[in-house]
C-alpha positions in Angstrom: -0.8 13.8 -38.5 2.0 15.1 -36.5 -0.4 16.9 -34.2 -2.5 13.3 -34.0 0.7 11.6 -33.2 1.5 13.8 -30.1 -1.3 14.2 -28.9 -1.8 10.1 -28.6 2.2 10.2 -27.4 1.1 12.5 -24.6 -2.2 10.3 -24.2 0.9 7.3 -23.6 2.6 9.2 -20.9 -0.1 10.3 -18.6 -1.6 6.9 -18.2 1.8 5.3 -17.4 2.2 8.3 -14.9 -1.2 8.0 -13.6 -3.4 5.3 -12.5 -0.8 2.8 -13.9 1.2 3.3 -10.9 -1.5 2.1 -8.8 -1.3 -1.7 -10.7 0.8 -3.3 -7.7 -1.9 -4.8 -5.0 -2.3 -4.4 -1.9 -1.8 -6.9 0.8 1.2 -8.4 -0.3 4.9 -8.8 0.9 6.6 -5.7 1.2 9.6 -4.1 2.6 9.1 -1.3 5.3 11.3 2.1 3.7 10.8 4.3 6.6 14.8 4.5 7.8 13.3 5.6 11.0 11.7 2.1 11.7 14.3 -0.2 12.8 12.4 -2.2 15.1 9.1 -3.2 13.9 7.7 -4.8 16.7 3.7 -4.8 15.9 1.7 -5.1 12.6 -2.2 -4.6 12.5 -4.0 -4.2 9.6 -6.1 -0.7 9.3 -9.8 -1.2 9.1 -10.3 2.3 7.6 -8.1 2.3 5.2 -7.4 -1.0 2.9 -3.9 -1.8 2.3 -2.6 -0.2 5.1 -1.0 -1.2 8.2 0.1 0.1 11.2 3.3 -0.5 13.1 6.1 0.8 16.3 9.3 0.6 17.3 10.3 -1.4 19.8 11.3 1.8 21.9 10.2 4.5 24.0 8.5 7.3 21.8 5.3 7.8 21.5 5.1 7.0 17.6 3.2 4.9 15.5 3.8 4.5 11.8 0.8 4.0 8.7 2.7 2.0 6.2 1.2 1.5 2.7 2.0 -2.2 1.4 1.7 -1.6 -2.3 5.0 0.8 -2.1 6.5 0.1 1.9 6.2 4.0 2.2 5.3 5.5 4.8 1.4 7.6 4.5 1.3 8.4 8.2 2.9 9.5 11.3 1.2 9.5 14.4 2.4 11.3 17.5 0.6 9.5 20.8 -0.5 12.7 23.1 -2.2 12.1 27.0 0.6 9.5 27.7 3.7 9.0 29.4 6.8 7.7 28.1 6.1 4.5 27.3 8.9 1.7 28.5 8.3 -0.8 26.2 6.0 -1.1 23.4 5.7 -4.7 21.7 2.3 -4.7 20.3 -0.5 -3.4 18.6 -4.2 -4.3 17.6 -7.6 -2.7 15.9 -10.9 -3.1 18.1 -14.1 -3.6 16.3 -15.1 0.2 17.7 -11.9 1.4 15.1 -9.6 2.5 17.8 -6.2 1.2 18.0 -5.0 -0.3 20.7 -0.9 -0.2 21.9 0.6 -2.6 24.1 3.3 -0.9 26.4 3.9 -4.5 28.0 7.0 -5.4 27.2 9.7 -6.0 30.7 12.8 -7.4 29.7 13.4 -7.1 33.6 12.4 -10.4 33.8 8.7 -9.6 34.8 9.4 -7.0 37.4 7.6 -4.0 35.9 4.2 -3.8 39.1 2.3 -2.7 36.1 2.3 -2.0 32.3 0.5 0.0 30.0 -1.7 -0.1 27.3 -2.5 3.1 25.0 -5.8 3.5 23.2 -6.9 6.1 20.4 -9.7 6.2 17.5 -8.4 5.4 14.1 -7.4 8.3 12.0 -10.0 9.0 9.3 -6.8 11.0 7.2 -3.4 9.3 6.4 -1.5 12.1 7.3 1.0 12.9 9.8 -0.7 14.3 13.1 -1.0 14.4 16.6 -3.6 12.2 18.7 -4.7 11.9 21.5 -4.8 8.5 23.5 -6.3 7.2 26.8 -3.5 5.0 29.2 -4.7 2.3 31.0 -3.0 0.4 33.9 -3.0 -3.1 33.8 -1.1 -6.2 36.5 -1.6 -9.4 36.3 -3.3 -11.4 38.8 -0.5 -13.8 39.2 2.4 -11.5 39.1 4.3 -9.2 36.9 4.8 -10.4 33.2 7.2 -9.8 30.6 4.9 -9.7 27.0 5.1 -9.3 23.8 1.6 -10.0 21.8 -1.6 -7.7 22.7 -5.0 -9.1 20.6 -8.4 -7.2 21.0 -11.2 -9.7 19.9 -12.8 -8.1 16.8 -16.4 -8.7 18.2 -16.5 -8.4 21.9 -13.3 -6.0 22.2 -12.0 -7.4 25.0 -8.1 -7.6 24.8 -6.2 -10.3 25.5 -2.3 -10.7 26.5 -0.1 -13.5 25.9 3.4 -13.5 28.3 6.5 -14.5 27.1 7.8 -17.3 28.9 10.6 -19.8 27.9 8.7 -22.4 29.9 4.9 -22.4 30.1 3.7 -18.6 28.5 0.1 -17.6 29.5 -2.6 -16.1 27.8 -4.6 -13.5 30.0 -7.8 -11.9 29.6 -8.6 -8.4 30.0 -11.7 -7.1 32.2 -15.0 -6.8 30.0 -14.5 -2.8 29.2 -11.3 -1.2 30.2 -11.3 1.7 32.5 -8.6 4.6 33.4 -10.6 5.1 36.6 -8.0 2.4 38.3 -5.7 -0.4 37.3 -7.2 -3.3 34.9 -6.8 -6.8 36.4 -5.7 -9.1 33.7 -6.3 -12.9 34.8 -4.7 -15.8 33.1 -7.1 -18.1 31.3 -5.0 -20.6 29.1 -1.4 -22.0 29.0 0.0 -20.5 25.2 3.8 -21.8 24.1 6.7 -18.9 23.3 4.7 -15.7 21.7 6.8 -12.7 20.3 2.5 -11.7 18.8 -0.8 -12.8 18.1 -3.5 -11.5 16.1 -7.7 -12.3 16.0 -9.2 -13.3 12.7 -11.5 -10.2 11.2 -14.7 -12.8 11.8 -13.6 -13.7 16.1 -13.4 -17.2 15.0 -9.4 -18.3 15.4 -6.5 -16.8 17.2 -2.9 -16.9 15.6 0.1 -16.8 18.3 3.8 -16.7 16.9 7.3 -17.1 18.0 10.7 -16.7 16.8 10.6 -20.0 14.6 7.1 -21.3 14.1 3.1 -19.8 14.3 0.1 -21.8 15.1 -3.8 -20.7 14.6 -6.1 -21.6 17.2 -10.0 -22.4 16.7 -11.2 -19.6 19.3 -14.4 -20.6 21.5 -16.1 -18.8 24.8 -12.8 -16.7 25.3 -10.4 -20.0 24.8 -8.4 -21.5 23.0 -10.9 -24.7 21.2 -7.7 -26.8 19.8 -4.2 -27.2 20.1 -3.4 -25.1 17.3 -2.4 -25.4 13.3 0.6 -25.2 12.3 1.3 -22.0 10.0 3.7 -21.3 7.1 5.1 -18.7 9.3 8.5 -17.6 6.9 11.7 -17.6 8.5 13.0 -14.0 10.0 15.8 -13.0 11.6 14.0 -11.4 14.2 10.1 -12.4 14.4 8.5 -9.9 15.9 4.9 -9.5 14.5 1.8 -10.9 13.1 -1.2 -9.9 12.0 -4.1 -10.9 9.3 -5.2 -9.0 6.4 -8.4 -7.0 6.6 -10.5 -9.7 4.6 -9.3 -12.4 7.0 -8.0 -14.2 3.5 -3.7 -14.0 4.6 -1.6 -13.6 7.4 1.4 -11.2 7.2 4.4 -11.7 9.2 6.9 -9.3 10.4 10.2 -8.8 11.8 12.3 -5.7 13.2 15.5 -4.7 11.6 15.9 -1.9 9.2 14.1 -2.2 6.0 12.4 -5.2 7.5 10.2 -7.5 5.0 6.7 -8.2 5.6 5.5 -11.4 4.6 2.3 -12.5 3.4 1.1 -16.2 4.3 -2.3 -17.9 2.9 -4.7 -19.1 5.6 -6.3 -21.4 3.6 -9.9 -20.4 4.9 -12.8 -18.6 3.3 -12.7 -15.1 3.2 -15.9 -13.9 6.1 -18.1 -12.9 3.7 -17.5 -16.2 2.1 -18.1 -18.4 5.2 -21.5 -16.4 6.3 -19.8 -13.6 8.5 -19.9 -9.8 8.2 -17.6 -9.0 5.3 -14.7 -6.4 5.8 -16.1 -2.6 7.1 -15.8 -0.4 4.0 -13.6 2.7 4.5 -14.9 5.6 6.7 -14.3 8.8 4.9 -14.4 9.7 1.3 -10.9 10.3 0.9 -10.2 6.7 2.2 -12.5 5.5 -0.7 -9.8 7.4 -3.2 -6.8 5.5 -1.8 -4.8 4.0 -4.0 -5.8 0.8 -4.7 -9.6 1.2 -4.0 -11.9 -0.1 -6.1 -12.2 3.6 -7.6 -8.6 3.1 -8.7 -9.0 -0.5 -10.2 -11.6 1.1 -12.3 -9.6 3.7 -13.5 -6.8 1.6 -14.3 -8.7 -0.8 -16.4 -10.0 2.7 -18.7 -6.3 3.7 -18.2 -5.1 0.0 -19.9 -8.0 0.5 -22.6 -7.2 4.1 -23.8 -3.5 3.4 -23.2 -4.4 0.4 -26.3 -6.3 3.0 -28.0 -3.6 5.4 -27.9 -0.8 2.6 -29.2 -3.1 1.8 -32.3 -3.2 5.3 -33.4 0.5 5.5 -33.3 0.8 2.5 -35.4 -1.7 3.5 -38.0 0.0 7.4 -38.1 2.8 6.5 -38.9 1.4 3.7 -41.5 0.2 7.0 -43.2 2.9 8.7 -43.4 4.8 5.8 -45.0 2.0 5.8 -47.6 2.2 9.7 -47.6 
């Protein structure tokens, strides 16, 4: 009986060690743990790999950071190669062809920069710390140097899109149909867009969210415009509001700010999901490592056996030492 009793205590402390510690969710307000991230200025949600998301210092290396949401840890540290020193990055975004997309675009010159940057490099397939290697684009803007701080590239036609930062009347620019580092990338204004510290695309192409210090509104997006003047948002308040992005399944928004141990908020949208409302559901993760992230569905299923032996387990304790009672 002793032997039956350890064995089921052992049984006990593996499953709380193991896929127990997978039970918190993913998508959900966190608080970025990194120490070395002290100015968060981007958020974008990882298509290849669920529950992550992707974010940079306000600053001028070259790094960009894979945080998990279901701990705030760090997973991955990527080093930018093929790239100068960048002046000012404010902003990131995920193309539909899974590269990610850095905005070097921020001039707190008051718009004097003649041209900024914007980095490009596929998506990572690992969550590991490595080096990659990322195409630079020049880009002006057709009515004079901007300063910016929101970069969005439409999930279905991967054009990118700017939005300046302007006290007044901000502007939201459009991008040439394919970008090129054969010569500098025209960016041409196309809409007038309030005070924007970021923006974000929904996963389906079908609204645009833009955000300030104080307040967010989504847009209904139509023929590369804005289609309404805007809803507003939940947007939480944040000492420094910085970021904004949506969740992979187009079901949240989560809001970000810089500061050390920053908190990332999660926001309802209060819109179907896209594979609810009849549009391509989320891309499933690219690599079979991905699908053994924590909280995959692998995981989930794991942790309900876990939950049911873990039951199992506690009703053999009881009835043991029942026994030796009786014994």
């Amino acid at each position: 009986m002793r032997s039956l009793l350890g064995v089921s205590g052992a049984a006990v402390l593996v499953l709380l060690s193991g896929p127990a510690a997978y039970a918190v969710e993913a998508d959900q307000d966190f608080t970025i743990k990194d120490p070395r991230i002290t100015e968060s200025s981007g958020l974008a949600a990882s298509r290849a790999h669920p529950g992550v998301y992707w974010t940079h210092n306000d600053q001028d290396a070259p790094l960009i950071y894979g945080i998990d949401s279901r701990t705030g840890e760090t997973v991955a540290t990527l080093t930018m190669k093929g790239v100068g020193t960048p002046r000012d990055m404010e902003a990131i975004s995920v193309g539909p062809d899974g590269d990610i997309y850095v905005g070097d675009i921020g001039d707190n010159r008051d718009g004097t920069w003649d041209h900024v940057w914007i980095y490009r490099f596929p998506e990572p397939r690992q969550l590991k710390d490595q080096t990659v290697t990322a195409k630079q684009y020049d880009v002006t803007y057709a009515d004079g140097p901007r300063n910016a701080e929101a970069l969005m590239v439409h999930p279905k036609t991967g054009r990118v899109y700017i939005a300046s930062k302007n006290e007044n009347t901000g502007g939201l620019y459009a991008g040439p149909e394919r970008l090129s580092t054969a010569g500098t990338n025209v960016f041409r204004r196309v809409d007038d867009v309030p005070w924007v510290t970021d923006g974000a695309f929904s996963p389906d192409g079908g609204r645009l969210v833009l955000r300030g210090y104080f307040s967010a509104k989504e847009y209904a997006w139509k023929d590369g415009r804005l289609g309404d003047d805007g809803e507003s948002v939940g947007a939480p308040f944040q000492g420094q509001a910085e970021s904004v992005t949506y969740t992979r399944d187009g079901s949240a928004l989560m809001f970000g700010s810089e500061g050390e141990g920053s908190r990332v908020v999660r926001v309802e949208t209060d819109r179907p999901k896209p594979s609810e409302s009849g549009g391509a559901p989320a891309p499933a993760p690219t690599s079979s490592a991905d699908a053994q992230a924590p909280g995959t569905e692998t995981d989930r299923g794991n942790f309900t056996v876990g939950v049911f032996v873990l039951a199992a387990a506690t009703a053999l304790v009881i009835g043991g030492k029942r026994l030796l009672r009786r014994g």
